[in-house]
DOSELUM-237249 format. One line per 5 residues: their letters; for each residue x, y, z of N, C-alpha, C, O. Coordinates in steps of 0.1 Angstrom, whole numbers, padded with zeros to 4 digits. Example, Ala and Ser with C-alpha at 12.3 -4.5 7.8 and 13.67 -1.06 7.14 Angstrom:
2
as	0132 -0057 0078 0123 -0045 0078 0132 -0033 0078 0142 -0033 0085; 0128 -0022 0071 0137 -0011 0071 0129 0000 0079 0134 0011 0080
//
This chain:
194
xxxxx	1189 1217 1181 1203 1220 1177 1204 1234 1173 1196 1239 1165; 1213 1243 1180 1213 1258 1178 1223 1258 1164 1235 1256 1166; 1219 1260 1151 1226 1264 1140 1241 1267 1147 1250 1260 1151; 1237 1280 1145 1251 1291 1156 1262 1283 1161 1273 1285 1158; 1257 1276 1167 1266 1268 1184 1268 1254 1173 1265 1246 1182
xxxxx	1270 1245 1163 1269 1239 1157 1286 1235 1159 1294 1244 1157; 1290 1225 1162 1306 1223 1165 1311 1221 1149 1306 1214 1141; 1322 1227 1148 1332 1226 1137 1333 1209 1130 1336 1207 1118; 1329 1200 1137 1334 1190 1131 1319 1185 1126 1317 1174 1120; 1309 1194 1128 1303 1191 1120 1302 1202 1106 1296 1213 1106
xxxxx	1309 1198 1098 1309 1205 1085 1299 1207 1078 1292 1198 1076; 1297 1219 1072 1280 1226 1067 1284 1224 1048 1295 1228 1045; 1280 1221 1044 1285 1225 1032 1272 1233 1022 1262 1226 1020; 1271 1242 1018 1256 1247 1015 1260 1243 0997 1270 1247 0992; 1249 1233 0989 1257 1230 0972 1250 1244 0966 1238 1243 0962
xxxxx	1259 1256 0966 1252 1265 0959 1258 1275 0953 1260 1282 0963; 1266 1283 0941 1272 1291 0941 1255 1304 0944 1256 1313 0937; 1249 1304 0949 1241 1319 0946 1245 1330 0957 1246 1327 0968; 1247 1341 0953 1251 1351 0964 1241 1352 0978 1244 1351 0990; 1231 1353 0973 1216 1353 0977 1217 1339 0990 1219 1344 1002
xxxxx	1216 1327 0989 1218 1321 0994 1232 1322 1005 1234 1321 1017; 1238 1323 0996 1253 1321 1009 1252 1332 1021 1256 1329 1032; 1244 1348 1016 1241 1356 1027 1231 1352 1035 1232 1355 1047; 1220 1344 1030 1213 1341 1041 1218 1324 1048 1213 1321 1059; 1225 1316 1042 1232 1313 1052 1235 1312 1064 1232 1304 1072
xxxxx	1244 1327 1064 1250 1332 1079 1239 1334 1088 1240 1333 1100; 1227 1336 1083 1216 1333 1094 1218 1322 1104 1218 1324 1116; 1221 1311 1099 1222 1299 1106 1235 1293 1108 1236 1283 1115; 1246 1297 1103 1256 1289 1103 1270 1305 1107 1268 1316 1101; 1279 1303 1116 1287 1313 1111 1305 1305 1103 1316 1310 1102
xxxxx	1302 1297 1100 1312 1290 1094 1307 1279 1084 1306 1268 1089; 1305 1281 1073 1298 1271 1061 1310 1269 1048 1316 1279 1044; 1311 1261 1043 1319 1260 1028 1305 1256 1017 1293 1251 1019; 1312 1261 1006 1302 1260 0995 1307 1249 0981 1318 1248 0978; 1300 1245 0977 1305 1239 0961 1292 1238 0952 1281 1237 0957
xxxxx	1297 1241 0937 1287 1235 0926 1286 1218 0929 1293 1210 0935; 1276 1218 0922 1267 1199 0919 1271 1206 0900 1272 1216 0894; 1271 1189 0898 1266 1185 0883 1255 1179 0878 1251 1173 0868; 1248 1183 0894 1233 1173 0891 1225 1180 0883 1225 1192 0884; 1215 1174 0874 1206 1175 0864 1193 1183 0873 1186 1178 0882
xxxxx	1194 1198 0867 1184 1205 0871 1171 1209 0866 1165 1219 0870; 1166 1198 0855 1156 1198 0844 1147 1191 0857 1148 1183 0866; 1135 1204 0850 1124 1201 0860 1113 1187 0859 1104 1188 0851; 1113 1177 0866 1104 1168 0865 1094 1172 0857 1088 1182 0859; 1092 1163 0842 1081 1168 0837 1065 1162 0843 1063 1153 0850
xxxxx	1055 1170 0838 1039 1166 0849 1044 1172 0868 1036 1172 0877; 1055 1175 0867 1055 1180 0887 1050 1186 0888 1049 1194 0878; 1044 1190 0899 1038 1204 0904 1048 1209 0911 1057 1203 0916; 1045 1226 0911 1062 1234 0915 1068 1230 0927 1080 1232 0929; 1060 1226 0936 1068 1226 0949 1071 1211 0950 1077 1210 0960
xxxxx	1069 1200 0944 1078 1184 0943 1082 1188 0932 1089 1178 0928; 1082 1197 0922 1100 1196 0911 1109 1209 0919 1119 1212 0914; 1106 1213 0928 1117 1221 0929 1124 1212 0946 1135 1214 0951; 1114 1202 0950 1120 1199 0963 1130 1187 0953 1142 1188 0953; 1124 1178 0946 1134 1168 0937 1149 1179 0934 1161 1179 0938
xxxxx	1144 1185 0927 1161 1192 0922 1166 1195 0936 1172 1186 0942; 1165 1201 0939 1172 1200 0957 1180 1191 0963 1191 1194 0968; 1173 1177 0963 1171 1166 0967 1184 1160 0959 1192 1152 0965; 1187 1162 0944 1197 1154 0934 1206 1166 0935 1217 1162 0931; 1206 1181 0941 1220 1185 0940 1226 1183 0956 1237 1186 0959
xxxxx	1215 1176 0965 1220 1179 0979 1229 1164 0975 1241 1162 0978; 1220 1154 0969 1228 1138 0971 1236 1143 0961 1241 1132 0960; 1242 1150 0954 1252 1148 0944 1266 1152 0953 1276 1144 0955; 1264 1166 0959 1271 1173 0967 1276 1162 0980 1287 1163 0984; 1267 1153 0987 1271 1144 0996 1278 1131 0993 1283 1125 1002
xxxxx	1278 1125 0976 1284 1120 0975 1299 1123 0978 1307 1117 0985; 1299 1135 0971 1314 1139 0974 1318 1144 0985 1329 1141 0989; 1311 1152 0994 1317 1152 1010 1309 1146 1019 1299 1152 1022; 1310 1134 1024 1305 1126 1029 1306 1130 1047 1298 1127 1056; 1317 1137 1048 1317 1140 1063 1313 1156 1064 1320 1163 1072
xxxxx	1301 1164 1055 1293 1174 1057 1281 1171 1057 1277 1161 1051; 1272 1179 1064 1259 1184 1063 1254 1187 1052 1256 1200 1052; 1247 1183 1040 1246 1193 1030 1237 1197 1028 1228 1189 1029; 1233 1213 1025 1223 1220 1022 1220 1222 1008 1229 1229 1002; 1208 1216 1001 1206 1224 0989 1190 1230 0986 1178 1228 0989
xxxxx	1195 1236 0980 1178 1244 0977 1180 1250 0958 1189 1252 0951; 1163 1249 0957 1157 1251 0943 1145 1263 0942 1134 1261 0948; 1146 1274 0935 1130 1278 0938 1127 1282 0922 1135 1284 0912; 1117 1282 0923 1108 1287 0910 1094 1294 0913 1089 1292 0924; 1089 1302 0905 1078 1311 0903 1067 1305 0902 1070 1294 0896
xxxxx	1055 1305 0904 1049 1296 0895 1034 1305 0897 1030 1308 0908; 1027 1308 0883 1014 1315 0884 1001 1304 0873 1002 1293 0867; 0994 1311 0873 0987 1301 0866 0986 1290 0862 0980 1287 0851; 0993 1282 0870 0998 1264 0869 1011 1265 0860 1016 1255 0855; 1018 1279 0857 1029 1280 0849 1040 1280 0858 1039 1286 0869
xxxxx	1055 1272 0854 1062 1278 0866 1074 1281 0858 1078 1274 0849; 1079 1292 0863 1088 1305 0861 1101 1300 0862 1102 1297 0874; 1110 1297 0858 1125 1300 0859 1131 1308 0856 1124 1318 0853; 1147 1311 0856 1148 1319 0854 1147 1326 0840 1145 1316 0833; 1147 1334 0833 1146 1337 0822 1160 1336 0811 1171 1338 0815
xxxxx	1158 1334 0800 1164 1332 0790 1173 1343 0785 1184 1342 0780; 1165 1356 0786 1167 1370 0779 1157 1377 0783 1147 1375 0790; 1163 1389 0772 1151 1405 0777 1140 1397 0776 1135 1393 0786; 1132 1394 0762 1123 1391 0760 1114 1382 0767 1102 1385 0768; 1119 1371 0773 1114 1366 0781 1116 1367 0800 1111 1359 0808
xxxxx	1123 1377 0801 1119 1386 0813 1108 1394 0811 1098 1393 0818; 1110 1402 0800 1094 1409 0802 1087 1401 0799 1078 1408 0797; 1084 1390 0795 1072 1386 0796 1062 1377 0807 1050 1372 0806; 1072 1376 0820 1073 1368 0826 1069 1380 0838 1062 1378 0848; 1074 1391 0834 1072 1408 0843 1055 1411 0838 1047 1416 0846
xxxxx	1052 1406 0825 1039 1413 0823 1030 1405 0831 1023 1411 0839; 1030 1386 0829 1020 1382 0834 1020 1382 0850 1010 1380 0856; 1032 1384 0857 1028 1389 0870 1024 1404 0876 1020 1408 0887; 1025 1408 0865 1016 1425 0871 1007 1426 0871 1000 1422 0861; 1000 1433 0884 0990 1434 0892 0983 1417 0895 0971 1414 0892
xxxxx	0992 1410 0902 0982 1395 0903 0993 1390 0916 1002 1397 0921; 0989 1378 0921 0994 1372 0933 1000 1359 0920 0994 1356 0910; 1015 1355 0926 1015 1345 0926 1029 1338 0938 1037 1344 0945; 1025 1324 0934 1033 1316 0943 1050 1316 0941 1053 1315 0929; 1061 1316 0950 1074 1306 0952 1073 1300 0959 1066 1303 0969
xxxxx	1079 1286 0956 1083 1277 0959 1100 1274 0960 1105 1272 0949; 1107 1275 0968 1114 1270 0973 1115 1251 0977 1112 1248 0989; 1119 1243 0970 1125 1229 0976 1139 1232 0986 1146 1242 0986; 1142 1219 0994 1153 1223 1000 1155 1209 1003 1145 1203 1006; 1168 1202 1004 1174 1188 1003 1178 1191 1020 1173 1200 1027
xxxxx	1188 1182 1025 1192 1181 1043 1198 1169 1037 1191 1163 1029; 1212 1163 1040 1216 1155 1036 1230 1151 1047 1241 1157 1046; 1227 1142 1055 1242 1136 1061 1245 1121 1067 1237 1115 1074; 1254 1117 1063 1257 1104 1065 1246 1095 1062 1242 1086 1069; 1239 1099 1048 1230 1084 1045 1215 1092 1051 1206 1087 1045
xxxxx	1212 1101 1058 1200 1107 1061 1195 1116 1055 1201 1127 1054; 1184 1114 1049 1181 1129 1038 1168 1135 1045 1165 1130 1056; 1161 1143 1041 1152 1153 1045 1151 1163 1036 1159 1173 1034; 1138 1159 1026 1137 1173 1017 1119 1178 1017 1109 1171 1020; 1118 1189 1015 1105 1192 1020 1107 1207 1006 1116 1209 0999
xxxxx	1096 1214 1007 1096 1232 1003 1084 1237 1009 1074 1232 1013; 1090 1248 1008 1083 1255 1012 1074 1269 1005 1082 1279 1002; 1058 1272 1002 1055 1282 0995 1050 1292 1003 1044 1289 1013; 1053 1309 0996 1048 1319 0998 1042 1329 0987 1047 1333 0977; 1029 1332 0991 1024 1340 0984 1025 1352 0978 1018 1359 0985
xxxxx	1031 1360 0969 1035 1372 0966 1024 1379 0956 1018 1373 0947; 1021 1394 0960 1012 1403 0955 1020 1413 0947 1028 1420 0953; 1018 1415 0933 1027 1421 0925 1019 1434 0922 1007 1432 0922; 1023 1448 0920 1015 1461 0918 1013 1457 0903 1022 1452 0896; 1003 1460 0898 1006 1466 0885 1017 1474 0877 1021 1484 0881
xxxxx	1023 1468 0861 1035 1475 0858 1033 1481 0845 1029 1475 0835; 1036 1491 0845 1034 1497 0830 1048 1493 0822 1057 1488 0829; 1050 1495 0805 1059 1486 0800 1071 1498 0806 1082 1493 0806; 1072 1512 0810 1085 1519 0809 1090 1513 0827 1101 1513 0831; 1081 1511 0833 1083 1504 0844 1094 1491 0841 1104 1490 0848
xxxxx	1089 1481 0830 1094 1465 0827 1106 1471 0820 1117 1465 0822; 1105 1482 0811 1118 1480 0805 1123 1489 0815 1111 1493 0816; 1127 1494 0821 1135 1506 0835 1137 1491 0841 1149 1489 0841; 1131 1481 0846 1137 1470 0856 1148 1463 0845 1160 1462 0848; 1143 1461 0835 1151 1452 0826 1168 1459 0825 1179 1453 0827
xxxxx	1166 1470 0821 1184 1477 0823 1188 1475 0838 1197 1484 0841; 1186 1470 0843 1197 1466 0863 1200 1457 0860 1211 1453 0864; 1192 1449 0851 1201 1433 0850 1201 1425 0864 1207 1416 0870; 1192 1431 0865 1185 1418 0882 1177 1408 0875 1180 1397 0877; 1166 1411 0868 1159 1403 0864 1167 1391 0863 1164 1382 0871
xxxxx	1180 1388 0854 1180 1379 0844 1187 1368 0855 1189 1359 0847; 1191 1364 0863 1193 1353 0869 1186 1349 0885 1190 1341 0893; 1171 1358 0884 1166 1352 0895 1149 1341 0888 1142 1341 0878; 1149 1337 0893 1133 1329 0893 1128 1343 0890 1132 1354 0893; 1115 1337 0882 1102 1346 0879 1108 1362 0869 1099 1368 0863
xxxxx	1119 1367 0867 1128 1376 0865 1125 1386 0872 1121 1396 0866; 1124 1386 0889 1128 1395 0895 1134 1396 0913 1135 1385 0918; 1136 1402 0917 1147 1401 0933 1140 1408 0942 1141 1420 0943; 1130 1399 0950 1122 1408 0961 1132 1415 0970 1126 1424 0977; 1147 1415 0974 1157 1416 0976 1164 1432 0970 1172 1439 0976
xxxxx	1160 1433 0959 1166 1443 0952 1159 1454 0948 1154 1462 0956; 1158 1457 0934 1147 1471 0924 1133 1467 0925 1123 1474 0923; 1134 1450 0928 1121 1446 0929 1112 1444 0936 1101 1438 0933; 1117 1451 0948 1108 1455 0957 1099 1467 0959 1092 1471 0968; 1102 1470 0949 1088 1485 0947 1080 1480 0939 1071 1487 0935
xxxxx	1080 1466 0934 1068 1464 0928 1061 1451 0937 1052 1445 0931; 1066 1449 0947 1055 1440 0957 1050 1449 0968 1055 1457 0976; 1038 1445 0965 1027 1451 0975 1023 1445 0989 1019 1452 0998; 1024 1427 0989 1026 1422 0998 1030 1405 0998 1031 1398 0987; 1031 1402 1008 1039 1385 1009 1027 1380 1018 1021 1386 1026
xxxxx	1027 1366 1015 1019 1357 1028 1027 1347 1031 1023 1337 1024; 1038 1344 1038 1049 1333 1041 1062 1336 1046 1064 1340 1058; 1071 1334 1039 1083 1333 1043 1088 1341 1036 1086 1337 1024; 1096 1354 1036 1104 1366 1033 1114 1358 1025 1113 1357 1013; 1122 1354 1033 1132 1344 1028 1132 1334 1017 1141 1331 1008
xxxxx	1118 1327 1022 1114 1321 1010 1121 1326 0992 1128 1321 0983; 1113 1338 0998 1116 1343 0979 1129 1349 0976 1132 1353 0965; 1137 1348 0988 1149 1351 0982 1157 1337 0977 1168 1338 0973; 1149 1323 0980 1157 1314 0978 1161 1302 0988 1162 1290 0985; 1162 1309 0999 1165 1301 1012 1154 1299 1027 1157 1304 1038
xxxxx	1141 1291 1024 1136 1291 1039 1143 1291 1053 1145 1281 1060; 1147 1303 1057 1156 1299 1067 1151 1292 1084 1157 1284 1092; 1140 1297 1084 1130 1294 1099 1132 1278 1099 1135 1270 1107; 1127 1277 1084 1121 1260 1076 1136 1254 1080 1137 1246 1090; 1144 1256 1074 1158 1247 1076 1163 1245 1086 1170 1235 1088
xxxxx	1162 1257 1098 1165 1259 1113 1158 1248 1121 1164 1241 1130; 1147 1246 1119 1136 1237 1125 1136 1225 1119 1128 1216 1123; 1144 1222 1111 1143 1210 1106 1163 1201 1110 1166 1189 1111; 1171 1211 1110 1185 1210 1114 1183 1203 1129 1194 1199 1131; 1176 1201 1139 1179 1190 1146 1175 1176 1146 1178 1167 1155
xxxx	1167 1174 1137 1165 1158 1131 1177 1153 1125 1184 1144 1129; 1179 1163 1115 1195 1157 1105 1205 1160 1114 1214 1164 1106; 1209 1161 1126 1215 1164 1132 1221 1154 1144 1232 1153 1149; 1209 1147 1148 1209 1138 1157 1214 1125 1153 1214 1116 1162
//
């Protein structure tokens, strides 16, 4: 099934206000509607990052299909995760930088979950990539901290944005870390489709 060429009567609905998401969207869809879920996004306690972020996925994609039942629904979850710790987004300054320190100079993982949900068929899976962070000195963390990117992404920072001068390299999916596996969801849109 070509995303793209996707007939109007099948309705996309992506459950996501994130900007981040809705642009990479258009990758696959050129006509999509969006809505918030009120589904419970508290991370499975004991999960490991990539089954608590595919579950939250999974409960905002079925929340979102309860209510439009004649769409496709897309939902997605990502989180940080380094030393068996996993990252959300941060609270405040203080816990952006501190979230900025333990990832400088070290690799760690995103995880992306992602729900597929229509007429009663679901499909959730995630997807991880490896990310390599430079070393950061603290006028470095506080210079990121005044953009105010940090504070509403995973891990507190936007491979996407200011924070790409501090990755050195990726092993996976680009997209991944901005949120949305797009290859992953493309390749998986003609099962839930059929």
């Amino acid at each position: 099934m070509n995303a793209m060429n996707m007939k109007r009567e099948n309705r996309v609905l992506l459950a996501s206000q994130s900007p981040r998401r809705r642009e990479l969207m258009k990758l696959l869809f050129a006509d999509f509607d969006t809505c918030v879920t009120n589904a419970d996004e508290t991370l499975p306690a004991g999960a490991a990052p990539g089954e608590a972020v595919r579950e939250i996925a999974l409960r905002k994609a079925r929340a979102a299909a309860w209510e439009h039942m004649d769409a496709i629904v897309i939902a997605a979850d990502t989180v940080v995760s380094i030393d068996g710790m996993i990252l959300g987004k941060p609270r405040d300054a203080g816990q952006a930088a501190q979230m900025l320190r333990r990832l400088s100079g070290r690799i760690h993982q995103v995880f992306t979950g992602v729900a597929l949900c229509r007429s009663g068929h679901e499909e959730s899976f995630f997807v991880k990539t490896d990310v390599a962070f430079a070393p950061l000195d603290e006028s470095e963390i506080t210079w990121y901290l005044t953009t105010d990117e940090p504070f509403d992404k995973a891990g507190a920072y936007g491979i996407q944005g200011y924070g790409a001068r501090f990755i050195t390299g990726i092993t996976g999916d680009y997209f991944n870390v901005m949120g949305l596996p797009v290859n992953a969801i493309y390749e998986r849109l003609g099962e839930i489709c059929r």
